[in-house]
C-alpha positions in Angstrom: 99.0 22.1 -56.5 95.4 21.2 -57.0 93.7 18.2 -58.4 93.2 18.2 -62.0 89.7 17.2 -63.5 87.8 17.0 -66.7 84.2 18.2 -68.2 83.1 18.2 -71.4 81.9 21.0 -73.3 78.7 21.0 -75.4 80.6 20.3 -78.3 82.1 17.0 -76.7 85.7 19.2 -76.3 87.5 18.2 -73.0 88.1 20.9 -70.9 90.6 20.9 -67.8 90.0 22.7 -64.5 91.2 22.7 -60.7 90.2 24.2 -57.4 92.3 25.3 -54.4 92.2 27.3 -51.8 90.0 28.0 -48.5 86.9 30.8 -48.2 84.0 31.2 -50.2 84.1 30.3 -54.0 85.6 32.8 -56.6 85.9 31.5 -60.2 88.2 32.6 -62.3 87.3 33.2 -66.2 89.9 31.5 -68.6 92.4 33.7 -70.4 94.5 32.6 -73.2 97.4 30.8 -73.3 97.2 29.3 -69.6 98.3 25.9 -68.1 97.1 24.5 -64.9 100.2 22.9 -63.9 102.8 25.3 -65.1 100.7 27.8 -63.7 101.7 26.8 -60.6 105.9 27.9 -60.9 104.8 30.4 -62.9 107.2 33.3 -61.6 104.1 35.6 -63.7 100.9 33.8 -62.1 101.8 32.2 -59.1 101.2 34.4 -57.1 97.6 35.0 -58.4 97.1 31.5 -57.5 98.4 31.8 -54.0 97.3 35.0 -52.7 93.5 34.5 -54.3 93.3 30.9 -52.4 94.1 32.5 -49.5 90.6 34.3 -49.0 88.9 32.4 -51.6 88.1 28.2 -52.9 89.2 29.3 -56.3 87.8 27.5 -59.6 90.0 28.1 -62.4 90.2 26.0 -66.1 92.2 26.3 -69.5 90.2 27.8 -72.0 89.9 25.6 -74.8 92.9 24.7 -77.1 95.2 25.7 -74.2 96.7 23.8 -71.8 95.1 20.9 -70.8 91.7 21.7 -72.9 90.9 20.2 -76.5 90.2 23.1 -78.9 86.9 21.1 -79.8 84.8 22.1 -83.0 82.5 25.1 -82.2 83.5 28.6 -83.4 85.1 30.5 -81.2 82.6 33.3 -79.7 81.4 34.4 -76.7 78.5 32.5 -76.6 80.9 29.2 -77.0 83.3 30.9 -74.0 80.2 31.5 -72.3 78.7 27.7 -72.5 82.3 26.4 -71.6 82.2 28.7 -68.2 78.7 27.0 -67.4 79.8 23.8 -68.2 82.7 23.8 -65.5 80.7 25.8 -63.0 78.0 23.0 -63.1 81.1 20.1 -62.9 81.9 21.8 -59.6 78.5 21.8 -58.7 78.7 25.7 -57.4 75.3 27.4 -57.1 76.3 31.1 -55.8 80.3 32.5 -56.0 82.0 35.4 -57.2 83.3 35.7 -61.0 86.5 37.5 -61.8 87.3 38.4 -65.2 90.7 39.0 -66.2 91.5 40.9 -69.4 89.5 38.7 -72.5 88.2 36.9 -69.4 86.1 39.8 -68.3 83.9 39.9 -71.5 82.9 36.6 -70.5 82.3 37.3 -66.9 80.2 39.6 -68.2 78.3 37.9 -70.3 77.8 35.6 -68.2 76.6 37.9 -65.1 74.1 39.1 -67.3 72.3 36.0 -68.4 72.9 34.3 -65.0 72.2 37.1 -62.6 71.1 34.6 -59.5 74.6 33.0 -59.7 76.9 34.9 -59.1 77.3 37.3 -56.2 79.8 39.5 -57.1 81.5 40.8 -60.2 85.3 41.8 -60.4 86.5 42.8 -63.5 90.2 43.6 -64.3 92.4 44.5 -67.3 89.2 43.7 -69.3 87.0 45.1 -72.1 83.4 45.4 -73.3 84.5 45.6 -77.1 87.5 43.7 -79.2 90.5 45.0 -81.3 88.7 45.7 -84.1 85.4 47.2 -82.6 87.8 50.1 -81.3 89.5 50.5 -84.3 93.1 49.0 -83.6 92.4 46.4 -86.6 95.8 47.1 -87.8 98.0 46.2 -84.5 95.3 42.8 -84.5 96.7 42.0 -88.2 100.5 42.4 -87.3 100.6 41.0 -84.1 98.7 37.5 -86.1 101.1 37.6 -88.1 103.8 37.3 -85.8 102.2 34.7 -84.3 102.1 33.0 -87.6 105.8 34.0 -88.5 107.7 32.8 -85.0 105.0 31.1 -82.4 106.7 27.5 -82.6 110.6 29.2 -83.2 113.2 28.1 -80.7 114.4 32.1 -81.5 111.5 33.8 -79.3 112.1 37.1 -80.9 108.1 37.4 -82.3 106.5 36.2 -79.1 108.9 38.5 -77.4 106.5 41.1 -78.6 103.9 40.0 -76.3 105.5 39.9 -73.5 106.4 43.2 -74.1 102.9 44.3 -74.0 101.4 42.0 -71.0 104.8 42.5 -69.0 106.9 45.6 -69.9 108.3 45.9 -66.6 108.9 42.6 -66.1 112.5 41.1 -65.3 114.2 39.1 -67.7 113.5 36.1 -65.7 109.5 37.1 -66.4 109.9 37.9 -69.5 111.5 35.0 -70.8 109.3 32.7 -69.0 106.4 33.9 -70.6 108.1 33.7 -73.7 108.0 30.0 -73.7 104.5 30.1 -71.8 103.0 30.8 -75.6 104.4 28.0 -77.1 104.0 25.8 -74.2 100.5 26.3 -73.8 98.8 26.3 -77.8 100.0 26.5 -81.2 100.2 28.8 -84.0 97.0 28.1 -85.3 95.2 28.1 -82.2 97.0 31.5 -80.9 95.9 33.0 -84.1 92.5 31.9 -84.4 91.5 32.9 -80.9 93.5 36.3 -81.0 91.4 37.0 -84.5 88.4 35.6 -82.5 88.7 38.0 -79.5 88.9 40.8 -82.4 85.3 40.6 -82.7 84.1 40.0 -79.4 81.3 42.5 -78.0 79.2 42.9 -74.8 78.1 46.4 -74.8 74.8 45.6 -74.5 75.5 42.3 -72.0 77.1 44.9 -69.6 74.2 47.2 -69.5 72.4 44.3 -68.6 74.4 43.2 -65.6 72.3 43.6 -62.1 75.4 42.3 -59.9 77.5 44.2 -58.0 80.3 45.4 -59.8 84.4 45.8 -59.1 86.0 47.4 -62.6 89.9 47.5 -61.7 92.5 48.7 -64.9 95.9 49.6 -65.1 96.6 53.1 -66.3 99.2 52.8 -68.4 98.2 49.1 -70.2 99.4 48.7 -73.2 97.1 45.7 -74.1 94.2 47.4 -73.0 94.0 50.9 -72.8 92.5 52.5 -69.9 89.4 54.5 -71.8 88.2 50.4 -72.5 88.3 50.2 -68.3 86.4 53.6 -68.0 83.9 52.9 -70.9 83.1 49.1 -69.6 82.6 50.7 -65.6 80.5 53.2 -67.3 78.1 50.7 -69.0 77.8 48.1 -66.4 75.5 50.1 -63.9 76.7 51.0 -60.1 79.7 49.8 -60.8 83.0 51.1 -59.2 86.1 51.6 -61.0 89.7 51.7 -59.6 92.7 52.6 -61.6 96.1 51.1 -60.6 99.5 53.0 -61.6 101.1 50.2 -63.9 101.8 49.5 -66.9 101.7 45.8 -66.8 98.3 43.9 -68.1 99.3 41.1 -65.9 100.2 42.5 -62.4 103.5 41.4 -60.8 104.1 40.4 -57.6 106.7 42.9 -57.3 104.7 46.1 -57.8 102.8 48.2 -55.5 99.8 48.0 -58.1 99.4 44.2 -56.8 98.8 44.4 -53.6 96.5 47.6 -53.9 94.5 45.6 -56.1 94.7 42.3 -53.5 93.4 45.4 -51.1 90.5 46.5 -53.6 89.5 42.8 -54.3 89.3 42.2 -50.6 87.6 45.2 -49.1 85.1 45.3 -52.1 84.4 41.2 -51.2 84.4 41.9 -47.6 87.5 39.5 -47.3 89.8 42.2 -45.7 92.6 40.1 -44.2 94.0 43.2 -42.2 93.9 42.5 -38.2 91.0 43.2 -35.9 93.6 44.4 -32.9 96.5 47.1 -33.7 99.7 45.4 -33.2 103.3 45.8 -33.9 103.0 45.0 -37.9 100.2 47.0 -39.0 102.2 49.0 -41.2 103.9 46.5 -43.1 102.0 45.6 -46.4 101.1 41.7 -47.2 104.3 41.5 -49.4 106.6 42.7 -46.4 104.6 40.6 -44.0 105.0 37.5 -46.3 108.6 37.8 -46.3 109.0 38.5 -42.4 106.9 35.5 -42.0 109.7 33.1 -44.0 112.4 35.0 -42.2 110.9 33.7 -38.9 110.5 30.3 -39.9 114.6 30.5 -40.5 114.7 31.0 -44.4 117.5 32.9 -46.0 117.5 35.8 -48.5 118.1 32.7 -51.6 115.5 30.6 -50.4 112.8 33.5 -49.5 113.6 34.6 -53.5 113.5 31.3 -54.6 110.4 30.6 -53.1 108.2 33.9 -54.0 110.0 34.4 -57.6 111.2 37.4 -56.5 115.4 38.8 -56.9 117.6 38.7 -54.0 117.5 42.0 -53.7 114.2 42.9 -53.8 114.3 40.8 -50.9 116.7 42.3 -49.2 114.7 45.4 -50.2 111.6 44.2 -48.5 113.6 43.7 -45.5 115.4 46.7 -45.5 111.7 48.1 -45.2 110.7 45.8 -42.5 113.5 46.9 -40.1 113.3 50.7 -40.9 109.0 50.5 -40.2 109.7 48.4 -37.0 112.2 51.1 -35.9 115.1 48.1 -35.8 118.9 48.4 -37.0 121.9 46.8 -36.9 122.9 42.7 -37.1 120.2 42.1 -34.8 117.6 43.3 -36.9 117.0 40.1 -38.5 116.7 38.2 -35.6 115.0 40.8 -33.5 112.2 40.7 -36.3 111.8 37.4 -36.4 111.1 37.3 -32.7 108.9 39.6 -32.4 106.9 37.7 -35.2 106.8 34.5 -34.2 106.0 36.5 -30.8 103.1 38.2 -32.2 101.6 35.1 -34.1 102.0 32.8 -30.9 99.8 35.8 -29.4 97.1 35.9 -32.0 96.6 32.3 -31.7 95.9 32.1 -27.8 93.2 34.9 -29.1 91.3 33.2 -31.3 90.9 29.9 -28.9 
């Protein structure tokens, strides 16, 4: 877990961030309703936190009136989101790093690219929009779902905020799902969850986008029920050059269990240059990160419980993963696991005399 600090924003409101990881900077626009510390056994973000750090020194902070940010006194806008990203990017003292903007976040990556243009290197969009709720007419769905908020936010029964996990997570397990459940309680209240939901309503960077002159990564998921695909399309087609890649999900916030994750770990890598795949062909080439991750635990002597304990994933998609593993490296019977597991720890031992 990373350091917590503080900066203030113009408007004297304290706003929380933290950085981990190793590689060149990335920062990560705020969303709503995140926490820097629950973040962190999150079975929903955790693994955003760990896989990102992996390539990348990543600078993330709760947007303010979530988490561990005050909600200060300055209306909500994008030129108030914008001024609290340059406030923490200045704390950190970064002068050149790549932005991603994550659903609302990528309005004000955007926005940001544009006025700043020297700053930021590269520009990776995903889940996001150029235009609110209520600039693309779904003004209706923004009044009902405020007033769930309104009717159930703080309720020990999570029935109304189940309705929003239903949106951002509808594959999720009932393990996600009711962990994001409480995250919306957890991390504002009411009256903040409903002001800045009203708030995003409104926001627009149509003319911010066509502005942009950094080089552009627009990723969406197809089937989104937060934000529809044509928002994905319309914001790639404004910000110019930029490259769009649509994932098959429906989830706004990609799981760590779906193929759509680790093809957009893939995109985000290849388009930043940070491929992680190896320079030599070798034994595990074909395995993805995911099934790689897990063999790697298996060799350091974990079993299925702890390996699913420790990457919030069921025991059996773990056993899954493995059954994978063995049928790729052409491997059967009770030896499997053991066999695998040698030939890992066999391989890695190998890379290392390489690279010295």
């Amino acid at each position: 877990m990373a350091e917590i600090r503080f900066c203030n924003a113009t408007d004297g409101a304290r706003l929380a961030y933290a950085v981990h990881g190793r590689g060149p900077p990335l920062v990560r626009v705020a969303t709503w309703l995140t926490h820097l510390e629950v973040d962190w056994v999150s079975p929903v973000w955790r693994h955003w936190l760990d896989r990102l750090g992996e390539s990348h020194t990543v600078v993330r902070y709760d947007e303010r009136g979530c988490g561990l940010s005050g909600p200060g006194v300055e209306e909500l806008s994008v030129e108030t989101w914008v001024g609290d990203l340059e406030r923490v990017i200045d704390a950190v003292g970064l002068e050149r790093f790549v932005l991603l903007g994550v659903s609302q976040g990528a309005a004000i990556a955007v926005a940001y690219a544009a006025r700043h243009p020297g700053r930021v290197s590269d520009l990776v969009l995903y889940g996001g929009y150029a235009r609110g709720r209520r600039l693309r007419g779904q003004g209706e769905e923004e009044e009902a779902l405020i007033a769930a908020i309104r009717a159930g936010w703080a309720s020990d029964e999570p029935a109304y905020r189940h309705l929003f996990s239903m949106l951002f997570l509808p594959h999720g397990t009932p393990e996600e799902m009711a962990w994001y459940d409480e995250l919306l309680r957890t991390t504002t209240t009411a009256e903040m969850a409903g002001r800045l939901f009203r708030a995003r309503g409104a926001v627009d960077v149509v003319d911010a986008a066509r502005r942009v002159k950094v080089r552009t990564l627009v990723i969406h998921a197809r089937e989104d029920r937060v934000v529809p695909v044509e928002e994905g399309r319309l914001l790639a087609s404004l910000i110019p050059g930029a490259r769009l890649v649509v994932l098959d999900s429906a989830n706004h916030i990609l799981l760590a269990d779906e193929p759509a994750w680790e093809q957009f770990l893939y995109e985000l890598r290849e388009f930043l240059g940070a491929s992680t795949a190896p320079a030599a062909h070798t034994l595990f080439d074909g395995l993805s990160p995911r099934e790689l991750e897990v063999l790697g635990l298996v060799a350091g002597g974990l079993t299925n419980d702890a390996i699913a304990e420790r990457l919030f994933l069921s025991v059996r998609t773990v056993e899954r993963h493995l059954s994978t593993i063995y049928g790729k490296l052409r491997l059967s019977g009770k030896a499997a696991r053991a066999a695998a597991a040698v030939a890992f720890i066999e391989q890695q031992a190998s890379a290392g005399r390489q690279s010295r």
